[in-house]
C-alpha positions as CSV (number, residue, x, y, z in Angstrom):
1,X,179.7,-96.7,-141.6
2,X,176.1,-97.9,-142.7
3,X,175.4,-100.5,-145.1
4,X,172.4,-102.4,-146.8
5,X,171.6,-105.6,-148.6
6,X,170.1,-104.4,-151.9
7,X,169.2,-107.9,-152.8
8,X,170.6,-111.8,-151.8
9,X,174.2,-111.0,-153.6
10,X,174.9,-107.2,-153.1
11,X,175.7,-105.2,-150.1
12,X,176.4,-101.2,-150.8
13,X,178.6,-99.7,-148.2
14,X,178.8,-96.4,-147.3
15,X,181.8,-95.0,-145.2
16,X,182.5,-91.9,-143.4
17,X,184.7,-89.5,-142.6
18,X,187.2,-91.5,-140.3
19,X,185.9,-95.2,-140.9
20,X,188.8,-97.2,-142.1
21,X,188.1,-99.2,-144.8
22,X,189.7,-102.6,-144.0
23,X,188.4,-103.1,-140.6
24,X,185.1,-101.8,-141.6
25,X,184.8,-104.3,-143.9
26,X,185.9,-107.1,-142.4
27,X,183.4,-106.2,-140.2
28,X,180.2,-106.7,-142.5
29,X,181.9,-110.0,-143.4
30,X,181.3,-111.0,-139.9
31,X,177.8,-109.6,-139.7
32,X,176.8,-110.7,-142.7
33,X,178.8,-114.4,-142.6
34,X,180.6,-113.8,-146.1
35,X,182.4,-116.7,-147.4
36,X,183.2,-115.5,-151.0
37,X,182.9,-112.1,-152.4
38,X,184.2,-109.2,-154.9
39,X,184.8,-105.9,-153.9
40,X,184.5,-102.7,-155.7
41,X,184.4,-98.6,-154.0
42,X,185.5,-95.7,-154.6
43,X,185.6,-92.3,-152.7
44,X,188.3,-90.0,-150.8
45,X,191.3,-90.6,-148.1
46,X,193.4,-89.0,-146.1
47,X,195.8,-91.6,-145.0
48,X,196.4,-94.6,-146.7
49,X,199.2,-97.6,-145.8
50,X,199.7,-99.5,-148.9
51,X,202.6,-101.9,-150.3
52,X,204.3,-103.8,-152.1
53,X,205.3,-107.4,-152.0
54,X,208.8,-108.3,-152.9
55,X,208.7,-112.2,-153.3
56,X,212.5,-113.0,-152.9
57,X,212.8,-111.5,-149.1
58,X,209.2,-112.7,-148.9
59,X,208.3,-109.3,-147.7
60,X,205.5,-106.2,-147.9
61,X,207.0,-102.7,-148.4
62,X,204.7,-100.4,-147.1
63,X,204.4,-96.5,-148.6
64,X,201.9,-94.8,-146.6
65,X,200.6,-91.5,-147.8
66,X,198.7,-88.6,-146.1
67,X,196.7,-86.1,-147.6
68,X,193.9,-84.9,-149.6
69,X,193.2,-88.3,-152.6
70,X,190.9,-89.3,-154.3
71,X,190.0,-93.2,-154.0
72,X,190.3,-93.9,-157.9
73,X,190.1,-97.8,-157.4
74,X,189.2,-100.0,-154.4
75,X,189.5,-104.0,-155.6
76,X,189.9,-106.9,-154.2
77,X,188.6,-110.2,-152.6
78,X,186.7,-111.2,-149.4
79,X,187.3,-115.3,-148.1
80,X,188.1,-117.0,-145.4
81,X,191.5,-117.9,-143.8
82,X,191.3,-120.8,-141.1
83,X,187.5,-120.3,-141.2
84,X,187.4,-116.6,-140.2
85,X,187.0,-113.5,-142.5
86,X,189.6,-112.9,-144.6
87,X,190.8,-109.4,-147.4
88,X,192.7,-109.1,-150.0
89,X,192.7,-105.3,-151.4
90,X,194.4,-103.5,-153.7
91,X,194.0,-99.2,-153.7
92,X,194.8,-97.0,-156.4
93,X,194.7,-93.4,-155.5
94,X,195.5,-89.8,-156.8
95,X,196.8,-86.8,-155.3
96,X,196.1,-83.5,-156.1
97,X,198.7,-83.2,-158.7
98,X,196.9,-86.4,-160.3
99,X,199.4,-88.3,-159.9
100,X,198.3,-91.6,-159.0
101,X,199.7,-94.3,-156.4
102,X,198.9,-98.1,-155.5
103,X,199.3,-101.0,-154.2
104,X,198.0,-103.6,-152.2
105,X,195.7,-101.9,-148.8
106,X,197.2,-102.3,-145.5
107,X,195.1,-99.4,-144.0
108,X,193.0,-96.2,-145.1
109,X,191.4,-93.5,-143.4
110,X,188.3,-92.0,-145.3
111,X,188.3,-88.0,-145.3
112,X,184.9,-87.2,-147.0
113,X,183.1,-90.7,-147.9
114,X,183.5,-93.8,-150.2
115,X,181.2,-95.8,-152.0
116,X,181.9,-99.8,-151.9
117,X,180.1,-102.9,-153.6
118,X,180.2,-105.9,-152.1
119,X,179.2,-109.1,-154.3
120,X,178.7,-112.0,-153.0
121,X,179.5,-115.5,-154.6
122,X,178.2,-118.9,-154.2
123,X,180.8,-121.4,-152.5
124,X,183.6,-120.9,-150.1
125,X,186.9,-120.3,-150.2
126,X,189.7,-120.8,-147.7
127,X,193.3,-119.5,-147.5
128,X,196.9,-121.2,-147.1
129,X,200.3,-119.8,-146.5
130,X,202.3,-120.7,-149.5
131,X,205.6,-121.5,-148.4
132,X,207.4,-120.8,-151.9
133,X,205.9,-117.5,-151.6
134,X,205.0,-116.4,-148.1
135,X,202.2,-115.5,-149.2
136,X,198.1,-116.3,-148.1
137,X,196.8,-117.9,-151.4
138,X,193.9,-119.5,-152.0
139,X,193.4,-123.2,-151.2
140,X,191.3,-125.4,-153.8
């Protein structure tokens, strides 16, 4: 993974063959001390761990895939949860059939590359477990 601050609220990220994407960002959040942010990518798996969330049994469902896809979409959130770093991803990807798959990112393995914006926002935002939901929602 390399990245680079192209100016004071975008970071371009570049990962490689191997480089998973969640840790690897979570990692520039650290280095970089991101509070708030939007992220964007695109590129190529080979593996990818990605669910659903079923909100009655308060529960993920993962599907994980391996194989040669495309990374159509990469989207999602970057805050904090008890003051550390914090993701919330989504993945959309196609196989080579086109059909296309989703859900939200637990884990993905890069085959050839991806491409990822990260852009920054003013402000901070911190996390709470919901207990209606189970979910890690944002706390205002």
């Amino acid at each position: 993974m390399e990245y680079k601050n192209i100016d004071s609220q975008h970071i371009l990220v570049r990962l490689d063959p191997n480089d998973e994407i969640v840790t690897s960002l979570m990692q520039v959040a650290k280095e970089e001390n991101i509070e708030l942010a939007m992220v964007q990518g695109l590129g190529a798996v080979k593996k990818v761990v990605m669910g659903v969330y079923n909100v009655p049994e308060q529960h993920y469902k993962a599907n994980t895939l391996e194989g040669a896809f495309e990374m159509l979409s990469l989207t999602g959130t970057i805050d904090t949860m008890a003051g550390k770093p914090y993701s919330h991803f989504h993945i959309a990807v196609g196989d080579e059939q086109g059909a296309a798959h989703g859900g939200h990112l637990n884990e993905a393995i890069i085959s050839a590359t991806a491409e990822i914006v990260i852009t920054k926002l003013a402000g901070s935002v911190d996390r709470r477990k919901s207990e209606e939901t189970g979910l890690n929602i944002w706390k205002f």
